[in-house]
MARVO-46914 format. One line per field, with one value per residue (C-alpha): x, y, z negated; residue number from 1; chain. Coordinates in steps of 0.001 Angstrom, whole numbers, padded with zeros to 6 digits, always signed. Layout:
BEGIN
east: (X, ...)
north: (Y, ...)
up: (Z, ...)
pos: (NUM, ...)
unit: (A, ...)
! end
This chain:
BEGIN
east: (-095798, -097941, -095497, -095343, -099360, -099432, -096317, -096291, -093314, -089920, -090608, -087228, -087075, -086576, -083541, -082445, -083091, -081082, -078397, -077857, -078373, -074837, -072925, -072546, -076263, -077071, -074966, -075838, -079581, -078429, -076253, -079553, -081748, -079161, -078827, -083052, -082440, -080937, -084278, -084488, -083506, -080329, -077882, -074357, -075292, -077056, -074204, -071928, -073635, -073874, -070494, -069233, -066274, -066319, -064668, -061671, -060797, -057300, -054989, -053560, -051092, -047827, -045956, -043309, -045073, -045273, -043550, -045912, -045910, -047644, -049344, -049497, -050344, -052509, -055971, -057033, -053799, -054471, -054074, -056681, -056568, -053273, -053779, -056385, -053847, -051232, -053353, -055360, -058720, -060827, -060535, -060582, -063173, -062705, -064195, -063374, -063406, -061197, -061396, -063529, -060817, -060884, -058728, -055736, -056755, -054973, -054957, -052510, -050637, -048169, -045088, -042889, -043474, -043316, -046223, -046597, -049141, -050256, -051789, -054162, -054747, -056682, -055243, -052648, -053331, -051611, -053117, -056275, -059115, -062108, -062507, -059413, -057439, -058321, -057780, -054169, -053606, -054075, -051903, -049403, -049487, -049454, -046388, -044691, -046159, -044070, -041292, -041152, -043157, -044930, -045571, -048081, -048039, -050231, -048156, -050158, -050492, -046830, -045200, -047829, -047259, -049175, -046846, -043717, -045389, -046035, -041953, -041429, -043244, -041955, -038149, -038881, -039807, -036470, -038563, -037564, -039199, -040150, -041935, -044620, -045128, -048933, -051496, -047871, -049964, -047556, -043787, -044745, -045999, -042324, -041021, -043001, -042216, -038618, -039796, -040626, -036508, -037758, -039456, -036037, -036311, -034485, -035810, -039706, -041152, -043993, -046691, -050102, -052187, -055574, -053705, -051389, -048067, -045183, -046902, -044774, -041679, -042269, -043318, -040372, -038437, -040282, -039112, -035849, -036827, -039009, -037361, -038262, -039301, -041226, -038979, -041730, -045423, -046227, -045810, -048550, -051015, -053050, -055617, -057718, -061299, -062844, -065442, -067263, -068972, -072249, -075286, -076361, -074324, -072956, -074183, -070443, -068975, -065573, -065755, -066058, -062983, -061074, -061670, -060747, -057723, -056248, -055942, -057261, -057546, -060426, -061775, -064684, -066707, -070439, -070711, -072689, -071030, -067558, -065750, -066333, -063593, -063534, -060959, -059336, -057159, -056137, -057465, -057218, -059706, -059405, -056864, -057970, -057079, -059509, -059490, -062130, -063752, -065140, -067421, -069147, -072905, -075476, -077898, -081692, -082065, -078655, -079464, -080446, -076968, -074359, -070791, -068468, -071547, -072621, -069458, -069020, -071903, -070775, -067526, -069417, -071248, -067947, -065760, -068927, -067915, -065301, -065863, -066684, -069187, -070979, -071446, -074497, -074541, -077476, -078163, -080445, -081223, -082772, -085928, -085082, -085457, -085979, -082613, -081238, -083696, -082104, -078773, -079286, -080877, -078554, -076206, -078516, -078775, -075127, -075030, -072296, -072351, -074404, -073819, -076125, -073924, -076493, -074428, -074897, -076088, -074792, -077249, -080320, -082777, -085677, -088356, -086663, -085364, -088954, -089648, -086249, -087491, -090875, -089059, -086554, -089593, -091642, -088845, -085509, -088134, -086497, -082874, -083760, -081150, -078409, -075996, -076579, -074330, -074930, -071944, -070531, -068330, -067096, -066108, -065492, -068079, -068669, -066739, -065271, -068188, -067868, -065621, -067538, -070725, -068125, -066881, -070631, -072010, -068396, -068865, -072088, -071325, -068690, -070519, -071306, -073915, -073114, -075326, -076736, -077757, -079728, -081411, -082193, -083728, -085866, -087258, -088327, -089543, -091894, -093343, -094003, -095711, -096015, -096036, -099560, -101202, -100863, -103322, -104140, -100325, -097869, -094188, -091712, -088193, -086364, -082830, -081261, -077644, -075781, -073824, -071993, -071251, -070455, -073501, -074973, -076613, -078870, -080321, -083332, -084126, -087898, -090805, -092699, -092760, -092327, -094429, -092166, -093542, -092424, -088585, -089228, -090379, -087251, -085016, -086672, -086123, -082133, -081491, -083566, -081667, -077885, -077646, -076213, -076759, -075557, -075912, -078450, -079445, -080144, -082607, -082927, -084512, -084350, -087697, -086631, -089292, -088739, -087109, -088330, -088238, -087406)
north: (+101126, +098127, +095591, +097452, +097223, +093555, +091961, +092434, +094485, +092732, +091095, +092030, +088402, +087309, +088942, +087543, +084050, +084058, +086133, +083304, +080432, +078476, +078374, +074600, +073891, +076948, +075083, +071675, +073026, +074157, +070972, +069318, +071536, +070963, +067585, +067968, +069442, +066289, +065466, +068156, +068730, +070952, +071798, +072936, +076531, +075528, +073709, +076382, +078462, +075940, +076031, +079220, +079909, +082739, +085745, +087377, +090727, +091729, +093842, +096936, +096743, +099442, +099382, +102156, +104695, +104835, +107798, +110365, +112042, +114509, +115939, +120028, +122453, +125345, +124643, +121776, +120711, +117362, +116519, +114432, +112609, +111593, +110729, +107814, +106930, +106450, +104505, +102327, +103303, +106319, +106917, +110922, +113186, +114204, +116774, +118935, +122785, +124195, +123918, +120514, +119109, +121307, +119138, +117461, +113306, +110800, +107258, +104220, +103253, +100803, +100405, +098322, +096204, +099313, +100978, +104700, +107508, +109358, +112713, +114751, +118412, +121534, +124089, +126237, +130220, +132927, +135892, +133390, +134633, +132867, +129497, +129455, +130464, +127740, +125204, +126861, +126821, +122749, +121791, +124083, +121639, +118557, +119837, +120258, +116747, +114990, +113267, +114048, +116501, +115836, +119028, +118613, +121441, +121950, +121220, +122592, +125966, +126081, +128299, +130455, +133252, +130906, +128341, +130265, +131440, +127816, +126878, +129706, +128056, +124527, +126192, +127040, +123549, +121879, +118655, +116552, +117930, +116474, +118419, +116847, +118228, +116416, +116637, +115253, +112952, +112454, +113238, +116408, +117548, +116294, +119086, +121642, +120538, +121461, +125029, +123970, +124121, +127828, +127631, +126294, +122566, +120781, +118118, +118262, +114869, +114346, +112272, +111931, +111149, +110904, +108357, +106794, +107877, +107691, +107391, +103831, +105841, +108650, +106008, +104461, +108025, +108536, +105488, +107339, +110069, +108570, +106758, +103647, +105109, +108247, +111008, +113680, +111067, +109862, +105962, +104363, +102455, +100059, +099276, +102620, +102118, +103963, +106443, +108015, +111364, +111592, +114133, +116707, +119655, +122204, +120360, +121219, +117599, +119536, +121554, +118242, +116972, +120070, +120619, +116393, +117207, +120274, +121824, +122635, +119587, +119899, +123303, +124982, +127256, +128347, +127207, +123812, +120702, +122339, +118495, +116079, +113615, +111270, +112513, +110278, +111570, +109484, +111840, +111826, +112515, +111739, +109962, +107281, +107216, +107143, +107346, +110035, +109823, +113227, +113253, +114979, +116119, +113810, +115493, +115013, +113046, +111671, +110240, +114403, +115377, +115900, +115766, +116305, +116317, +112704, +111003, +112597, +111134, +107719, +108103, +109101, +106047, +103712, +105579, +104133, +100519, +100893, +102508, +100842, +103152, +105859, +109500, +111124, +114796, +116445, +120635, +121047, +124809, +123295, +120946, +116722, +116442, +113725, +113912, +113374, +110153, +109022, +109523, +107570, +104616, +104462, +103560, +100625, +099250, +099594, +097440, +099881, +100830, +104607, +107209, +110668, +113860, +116706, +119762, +123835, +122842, +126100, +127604, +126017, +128092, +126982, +127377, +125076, +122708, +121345, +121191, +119239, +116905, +116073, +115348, +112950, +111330, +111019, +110838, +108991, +106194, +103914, +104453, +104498, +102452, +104698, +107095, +110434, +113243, +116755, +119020, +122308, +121393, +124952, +124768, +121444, +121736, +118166, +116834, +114435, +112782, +110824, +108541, +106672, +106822, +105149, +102648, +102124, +101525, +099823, +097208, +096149, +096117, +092973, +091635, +087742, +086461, +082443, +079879, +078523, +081698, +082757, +079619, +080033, +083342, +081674, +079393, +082087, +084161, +081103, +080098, +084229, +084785, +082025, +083227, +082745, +080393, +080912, +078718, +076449, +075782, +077074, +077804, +076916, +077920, +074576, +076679, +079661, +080897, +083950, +083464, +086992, +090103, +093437, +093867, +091037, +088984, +085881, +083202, +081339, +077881, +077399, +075002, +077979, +081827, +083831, +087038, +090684, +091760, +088714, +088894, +092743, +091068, +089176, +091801, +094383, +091613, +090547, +094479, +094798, +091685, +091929, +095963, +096560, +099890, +101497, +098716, +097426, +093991, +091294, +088051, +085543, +082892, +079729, +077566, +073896, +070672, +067504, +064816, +062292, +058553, +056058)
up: (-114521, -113585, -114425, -117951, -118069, -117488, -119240, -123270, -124622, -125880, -129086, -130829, -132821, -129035, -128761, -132260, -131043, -127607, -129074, -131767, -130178, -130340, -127307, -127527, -127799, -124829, -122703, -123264, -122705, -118966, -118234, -118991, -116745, -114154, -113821, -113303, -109995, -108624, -107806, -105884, -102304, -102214, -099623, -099457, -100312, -102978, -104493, -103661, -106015, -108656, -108522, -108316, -110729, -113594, -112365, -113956, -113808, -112700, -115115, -113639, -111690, -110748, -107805, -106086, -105033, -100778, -099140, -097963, -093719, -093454, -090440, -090230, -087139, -086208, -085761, -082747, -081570, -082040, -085862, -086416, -083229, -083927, -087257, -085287, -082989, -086103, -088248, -085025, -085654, -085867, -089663, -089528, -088156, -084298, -082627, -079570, -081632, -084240, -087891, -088145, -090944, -094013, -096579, -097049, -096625, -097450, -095445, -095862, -092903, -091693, -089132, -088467, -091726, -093485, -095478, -096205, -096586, -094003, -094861, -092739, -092685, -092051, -089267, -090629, -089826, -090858, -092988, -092872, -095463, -096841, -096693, -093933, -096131, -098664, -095553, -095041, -099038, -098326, -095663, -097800, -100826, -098362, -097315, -100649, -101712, -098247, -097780, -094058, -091932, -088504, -086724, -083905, -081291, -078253, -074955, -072635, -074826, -075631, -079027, -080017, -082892, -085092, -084474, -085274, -089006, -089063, -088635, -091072, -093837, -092646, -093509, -096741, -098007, -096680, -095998, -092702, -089790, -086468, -083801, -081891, -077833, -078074, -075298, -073146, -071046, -068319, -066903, -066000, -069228, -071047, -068884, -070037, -073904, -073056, -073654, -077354, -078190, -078754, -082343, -083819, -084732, -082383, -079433, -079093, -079160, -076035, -076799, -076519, -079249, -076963, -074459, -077502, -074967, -076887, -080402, -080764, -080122, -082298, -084988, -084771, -085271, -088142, -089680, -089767, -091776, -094342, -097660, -098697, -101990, -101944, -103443, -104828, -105196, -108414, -109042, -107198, -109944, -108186, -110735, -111730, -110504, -107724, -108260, -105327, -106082, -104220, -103774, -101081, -099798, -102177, -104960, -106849, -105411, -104843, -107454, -109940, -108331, -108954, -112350, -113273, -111023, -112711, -109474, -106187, -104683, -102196, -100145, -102129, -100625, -100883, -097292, -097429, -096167, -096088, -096799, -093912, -094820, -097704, -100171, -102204, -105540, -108927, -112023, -116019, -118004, -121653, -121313, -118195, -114837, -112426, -108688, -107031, -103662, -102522, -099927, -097237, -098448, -097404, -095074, -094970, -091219, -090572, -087065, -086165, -087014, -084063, -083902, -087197, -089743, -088107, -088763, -091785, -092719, -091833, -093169, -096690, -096248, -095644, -099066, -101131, -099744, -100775, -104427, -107534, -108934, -107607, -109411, -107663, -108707, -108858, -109009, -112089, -110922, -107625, -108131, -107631, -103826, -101257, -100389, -104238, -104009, -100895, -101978, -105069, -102904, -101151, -104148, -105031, -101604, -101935, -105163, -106800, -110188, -111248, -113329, -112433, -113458, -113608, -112449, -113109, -116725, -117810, -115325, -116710, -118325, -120994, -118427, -115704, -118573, -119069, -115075, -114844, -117795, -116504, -112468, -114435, -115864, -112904, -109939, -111746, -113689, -111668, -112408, -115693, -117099, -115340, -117845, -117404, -118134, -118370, -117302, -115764, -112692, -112853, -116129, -116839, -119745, -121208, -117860, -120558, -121242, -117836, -118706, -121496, -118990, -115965, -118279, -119560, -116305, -115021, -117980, -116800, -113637, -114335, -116479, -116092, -118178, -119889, -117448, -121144, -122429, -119053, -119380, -122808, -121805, -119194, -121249, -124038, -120769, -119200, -122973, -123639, -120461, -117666, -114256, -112969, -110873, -106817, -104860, -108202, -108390, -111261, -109950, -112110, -112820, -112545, -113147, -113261, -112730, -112503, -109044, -108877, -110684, -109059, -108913, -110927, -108837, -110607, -108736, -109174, -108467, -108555, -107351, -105602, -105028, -107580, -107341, -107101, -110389, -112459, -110617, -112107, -115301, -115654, -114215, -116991, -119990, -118807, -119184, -122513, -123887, -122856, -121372, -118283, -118409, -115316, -112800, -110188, -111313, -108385, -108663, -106037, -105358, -103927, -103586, -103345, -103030, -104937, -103126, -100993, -102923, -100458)
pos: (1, 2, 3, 4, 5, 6, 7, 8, 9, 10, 11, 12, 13, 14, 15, 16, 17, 18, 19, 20, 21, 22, 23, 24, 25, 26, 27, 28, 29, 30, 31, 32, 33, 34, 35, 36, 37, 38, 39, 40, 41, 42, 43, 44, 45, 46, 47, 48, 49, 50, 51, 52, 53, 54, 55, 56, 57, 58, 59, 60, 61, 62, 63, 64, 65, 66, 67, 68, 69, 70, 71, 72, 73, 74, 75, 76, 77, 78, 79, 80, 81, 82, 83, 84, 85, 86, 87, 88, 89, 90, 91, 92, 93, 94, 95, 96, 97, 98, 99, 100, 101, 102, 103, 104, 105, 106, 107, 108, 109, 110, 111, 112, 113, 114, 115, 116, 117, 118, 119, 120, 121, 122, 123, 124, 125, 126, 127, 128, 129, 130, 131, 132, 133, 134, 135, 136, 137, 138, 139, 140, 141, 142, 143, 144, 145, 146, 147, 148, 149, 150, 151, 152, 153, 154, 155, 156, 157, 158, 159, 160, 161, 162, 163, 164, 165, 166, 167, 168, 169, 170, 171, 172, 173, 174, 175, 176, 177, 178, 179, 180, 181, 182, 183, 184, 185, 186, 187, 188, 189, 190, 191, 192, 193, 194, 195, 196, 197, 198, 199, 200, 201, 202, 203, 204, 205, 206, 207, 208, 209, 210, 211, 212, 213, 214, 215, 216, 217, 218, 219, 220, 221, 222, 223, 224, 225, 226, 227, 228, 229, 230, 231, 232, 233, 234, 235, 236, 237, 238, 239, 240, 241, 242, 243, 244, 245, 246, 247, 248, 249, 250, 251, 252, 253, 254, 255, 256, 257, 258, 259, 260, 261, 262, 263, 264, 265, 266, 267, 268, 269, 270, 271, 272, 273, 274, 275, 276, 277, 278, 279, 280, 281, 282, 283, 284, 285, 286, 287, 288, 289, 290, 291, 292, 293, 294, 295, 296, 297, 298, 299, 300, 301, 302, 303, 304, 305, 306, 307, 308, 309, 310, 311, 312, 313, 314, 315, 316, 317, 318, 319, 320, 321, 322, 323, 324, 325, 326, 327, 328, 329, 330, 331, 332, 333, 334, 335, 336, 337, 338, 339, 340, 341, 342, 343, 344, 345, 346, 347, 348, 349, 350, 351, 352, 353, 354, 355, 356, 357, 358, 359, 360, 361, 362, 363, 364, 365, 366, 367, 368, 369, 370, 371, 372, 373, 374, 375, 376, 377, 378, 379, 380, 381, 382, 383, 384, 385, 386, 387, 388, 389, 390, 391, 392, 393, 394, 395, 396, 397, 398, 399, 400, 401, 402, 403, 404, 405, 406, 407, 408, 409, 410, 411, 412, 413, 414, 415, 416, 417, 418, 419, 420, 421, 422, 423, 424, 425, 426, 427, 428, 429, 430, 431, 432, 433, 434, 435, 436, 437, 438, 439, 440, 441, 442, 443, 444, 445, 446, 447, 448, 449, 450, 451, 452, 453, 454, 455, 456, 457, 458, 459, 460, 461, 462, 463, 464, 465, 466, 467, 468, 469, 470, 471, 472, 473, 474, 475, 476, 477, 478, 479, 480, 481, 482, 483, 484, 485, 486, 487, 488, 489, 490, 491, 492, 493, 494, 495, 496, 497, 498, 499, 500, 501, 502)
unit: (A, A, A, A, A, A, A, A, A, A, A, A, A, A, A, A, A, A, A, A, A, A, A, A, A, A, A, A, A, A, A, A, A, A, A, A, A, A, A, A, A, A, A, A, A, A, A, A, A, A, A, A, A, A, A, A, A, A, A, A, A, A, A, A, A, A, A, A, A, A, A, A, A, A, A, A, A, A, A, A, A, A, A, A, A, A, A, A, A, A, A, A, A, A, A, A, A, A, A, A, A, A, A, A, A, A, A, A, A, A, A, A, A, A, A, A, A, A, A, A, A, A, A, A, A, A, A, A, A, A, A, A, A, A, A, A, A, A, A, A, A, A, A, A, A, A, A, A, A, A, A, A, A, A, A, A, A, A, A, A, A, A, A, A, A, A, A, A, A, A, A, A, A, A, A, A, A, A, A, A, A, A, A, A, A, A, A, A, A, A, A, A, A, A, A, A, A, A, A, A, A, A, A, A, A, A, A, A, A, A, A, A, A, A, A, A, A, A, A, A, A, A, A, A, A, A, A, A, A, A, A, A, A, A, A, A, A, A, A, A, A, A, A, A, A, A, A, A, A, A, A, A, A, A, A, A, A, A, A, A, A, A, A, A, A, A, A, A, A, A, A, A, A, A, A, A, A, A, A, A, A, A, A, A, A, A, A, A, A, A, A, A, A, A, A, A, A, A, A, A, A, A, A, A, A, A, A, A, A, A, A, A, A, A, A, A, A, A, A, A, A, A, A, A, A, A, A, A, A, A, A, A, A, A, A, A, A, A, A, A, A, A, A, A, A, A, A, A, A, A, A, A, A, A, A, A, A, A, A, A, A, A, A, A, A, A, A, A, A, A, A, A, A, A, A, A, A, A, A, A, A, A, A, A, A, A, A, A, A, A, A, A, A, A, A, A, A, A, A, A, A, A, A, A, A, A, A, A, A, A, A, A, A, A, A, A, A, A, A, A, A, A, A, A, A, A, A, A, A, A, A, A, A, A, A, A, A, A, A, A, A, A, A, A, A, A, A, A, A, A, A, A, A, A, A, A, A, A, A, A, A, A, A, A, A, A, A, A, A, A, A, A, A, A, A, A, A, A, A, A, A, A, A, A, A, A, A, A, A, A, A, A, A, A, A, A, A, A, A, A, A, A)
! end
C-alpha cells in the first residue's frame, strides 16, 4: 500500500511508552490540551462531543417469555399480508403468486397493551416434495411452537381439499384455533364465509387483511386465546448479541443457522435465494447464546431485481441495522467475487462489527487453496484486521470457533479508548512523522477524542485538513497499538480557526 510506502513501520518501544504512561499523568496531558482549544472557535456540537459521557454496557437481561400466534394456510391466501396489517407496517415480503414466504419468521407485535410474537409462514400443501415440502415441514413446527393458531383461508375460493388436510393437522396439535374468512372485503363476502362452518372449527372470522376490515376485531379475539405467559417458548433473554449472517445466494447462510440451531430452522435448498425474509433465532454454541439473523442472498444489481427478491433485498439490508455484528460467508470453492466485496462493504458502511466465515472448507482442494490465499491477499487487504474462520456449515466442522472470533470482533467493537491515552498517541504520532506541509502551512492536531463506540468513532480537532492518507496513518497505528480487531475504525475531523481577540 502507499500509505505503507510512505509512513515508517510501528516502532514497538512506541507501544511500550503509551501503554505505560500513568493514567493520572495521560489525563492531565489531555485536560491540558483541552483547555488550549478555548482559544479556538467552537460551537455547541463541538462541545457536545467534548462532552460526551463513557458508555456502559448493559448486563443481560431475562424477562417472561411472550406468547407466540402463529399464522398458517395453504399457499397465497393472504398470510403475509396479514401479518402487515397485524404488525402496521410492511415487515414481511408481499407478492401477488404463491410460495414467495419459505420460512417460519418471527416479528414482535402489540395489542391492546399487550405484546406477543407473531410468526409467519410458508403455504402448507399436502404430499408437498422438494423444497415445498421443507416450507410445509416449517409452518408444521410453528404450529407446535404456538400458543394459539390463526388460520387464514381464501373467501372468495372457499374450503379447498388443501384446506381440510390443513384442519387435519391443526387437530392434532390441540392448540387454540381461529379461522380467518380473509379477502372478506365487504357484507357480501361475510355471507359467503358462512360456508366456511364446513371444515369443522366453528364461526369463520371475515376480514380483510388488504383493506385492514375487521383486523381490530379479530385482534381483539385473539386476545382471548393467547396467555399472558407463553406456555411452550423458551424464557425470552434480552441481552444475547445479534449476529447477521451475510454473503451471496446459496453461499450455506441457512445451512450455518441450522447446524448452530440443532435443527431445521430455515428452508435449505440448492435453489439460490430460497430465504427472502430475515430470520431471527437465539443459538448456543459453546456454551453462549447468540441471536442469528438469516438473510436473503445479496444479488449483484439490486435496483434490477423485481418483486420478492427486491424487498428481500431491502429487508436484508434493514436485519443488519439492526444486528451487532455481521458474519459474511464466503464459498471458498467459488473464486472472491464482486458481489462478496459488496457484501462486505456494505458491512463497513454499516459500521457493524465483522467476522468472514469461509464456508465448504471441507471442499477445498490443494490447488484452489493457493488461488484462495493469493485472492485473500490481494481482494480482503482491506479487511485485514477482520477474524476469519474456516468452517463446514454442513457439518458444523470448526463452527465453534465463531464464538471467540464474535466476541473478538464484539470487544472491539465497544471498545472506548481513555481521552489521555489517545492524546498521548497523537503526540508520539505528530513527533514520529508530522503531517506535511499544505500551501506552506502545517495542520496541527490541537485535540483528539473518542466520541462513540459501536463503531469507534474518533474525532479530530485540528488547525487545517488533514490529508486521507495520514487519517489512514492514524487509523492503521490506533489498531496496531490497542487491537480492535474486527471493527471498522472512524476518524473525523473538525477544522476550527483561532479566535478572534477583541
Amino acid at each position: 500500500m502507499a500509505d505503507d510506502d510512505k509512513y515508517p513501520a510501528l516502532d514497538d518501544s512506541m507501544v511500550e511508552r503509551i501503554q505505560t504512561i500513568p493514567d493520572e499523568d495521560a489525563e492531565q496531558r489531555a485536560r491540558a490540551l483541552r483547555a488550549g482549544l478555548a482559544d479556538y472557535e467552537l460551537d455547541d456540537t463541538d462541545l457536545d462531543v467534548l462532552d460526551g459521557g463513557e458508555w456502559d454496557p448493559n448486563a443481560l437481561t431475562y424477562a417472561p417469555a411472550l406468547p407466540v400466534l402463529a399464522i398458517v394456510g395453504r399457499p397465497n391466501v393472504g398470510k403475509s399480508q396479514m401479518v402487515n396489517r397485524i404488525l402496521g407496517r410492511r415487515e414481511a415480503v408481499v407478492e401477488d403468486k404463491p410460495g414467495v414466504t419459505r420460512d417460519r419468521v418471527s416479528y414482535k407485535a402489540e395489542w391492546g397493551g399487550r405484546r406477543f410474537t407473531l410468526v409467519d409462514t410458508g403455504g402448507w400443501e399436502p404430499g408437498a416434495i422438494g423444497i415445498d415440502r421443507s416450507v410445509a415441514l416449517q409452518a408444521e413446527i410453528a404450529v407446535d411452537l404456538a400458543d394459539a393458531v390463526l388460520f387464514v383461508v381464501d373467501v372468495n375460493v372457499g374450503a379447498t381439499a388443501t384446506d381440510e388436510a390443513v384442519v387435519r393437522m391443526l387437530r392434532a396439535s390441540h392448540k387454540p384455533v381461529i379461522l380467518v374468512a380473509n379477502k372478506s372485503d365487504d357484507a357480501r363476502k361475510d355471507l359467503e364465509a358462512a360456508a366456511l362452518w364446513s371444515l369443522g372449527l366453528g364461526e369463520p372470522f371475515p376480514a380483510s387483511a388488504l383493506h385492514g376490515r375487521n383486523v381490530a376485531d379479530l385482534l381483539d379475539l385473539v386476545m382471548t386465546k393467547l396467555p399472558a405467559v407463553s406456555t411452550v417458548a423458551k424464557e425470552e433473554i434480552g441481552g444475547p448479541r445479534r449476529v447477521a449472517i451475510l454473503g451471496r445466494p446459496n453461499v450455506g447462510k441457512s445451512s450455518l443457522l441450522n447446524k448452530a440451531a440443532g435443527e431445521e430452522r430455515v428452508v435449505v435448498n440448492e435453489l439460490a435465494g430460497t430465504t427472502r425474509d430475515p430470520v431471527d433465532e437465539q443459538v448456543e454454541i459453546a456454551g453462549r447464546v447468540w441471536t442469528f439473523v438469516d438473510t436473503a442472498g445479496i444479488r449483484k444489481r439490486v435496483h434490477l431485481q423485481q418483486g420478492a427478491d427486491f424487498y428481500a433485498s431491502l429487508r436484508t439490508s434493514a436485519a443488519l441495522e439492526k444486528a451487532e455484528v455481521a458474519v459474511v460467508v464466503i464459498d471458498v470453492t467459488e473464486q472472491i467475487s464482486t458481489q462478496d466485496l459488496r457484501i462486505i462493504d456494505l458491512v463497513l458502511e454499516s459500521g457493524r462489527a465483522l467476522v468472514l466465515a469461509f464456508n465448504k472448507w471441507d471442499l477445498l482442494d490443494d490447488d484452489r487453496r493457493r488461488y484462495l490465499e493469493r485472492e485473500i491477499e490481494q481482494d480482503l487487504d482491506h479487511v485485514s484486521w477482520a477474524p476469519r474462520v474456516n468452517i463446514s456449515a454442513r457439518t458444523g466442522r470448526h463452527l465453534e470457533k465463531l464464538v471467540p472470533a464474535l466476541e473478538l470482533a464484539l470487544d472491539s467493537w465497544d471498545t472506548r479508548i481513555p481521552t489521555g491515552k489517545f492524546n498521548a498517541l497523537l503526540a508520539e504520532l505528530v513527533a514520529e512523522h508530522p503531517h506535511p506541509l499544505r500551501s506552506g502551512k502545517q495542520p496541527r492536531i490541537l485535540f483528539g477524542t473518542q466520541a462513540a463506540n459501536r463503531p469507534p468513532t474518533f474525532v479530530l480537532f485540528t488547525t487545517g485538513f488533514l490529508d486521507p492518507q495520514y487519517r489512514r496513518f492514524i487509523t492503521r497505528r490506533l489498531r496496531e497499538i490497542f487491537g480492535f480487531e474486527g471493527t471498522p475504525i472512524t476518524v473525523n475531523m473538525r477544522v476550527r480557526e483561532k479566535r478572534k481577540r477583541p
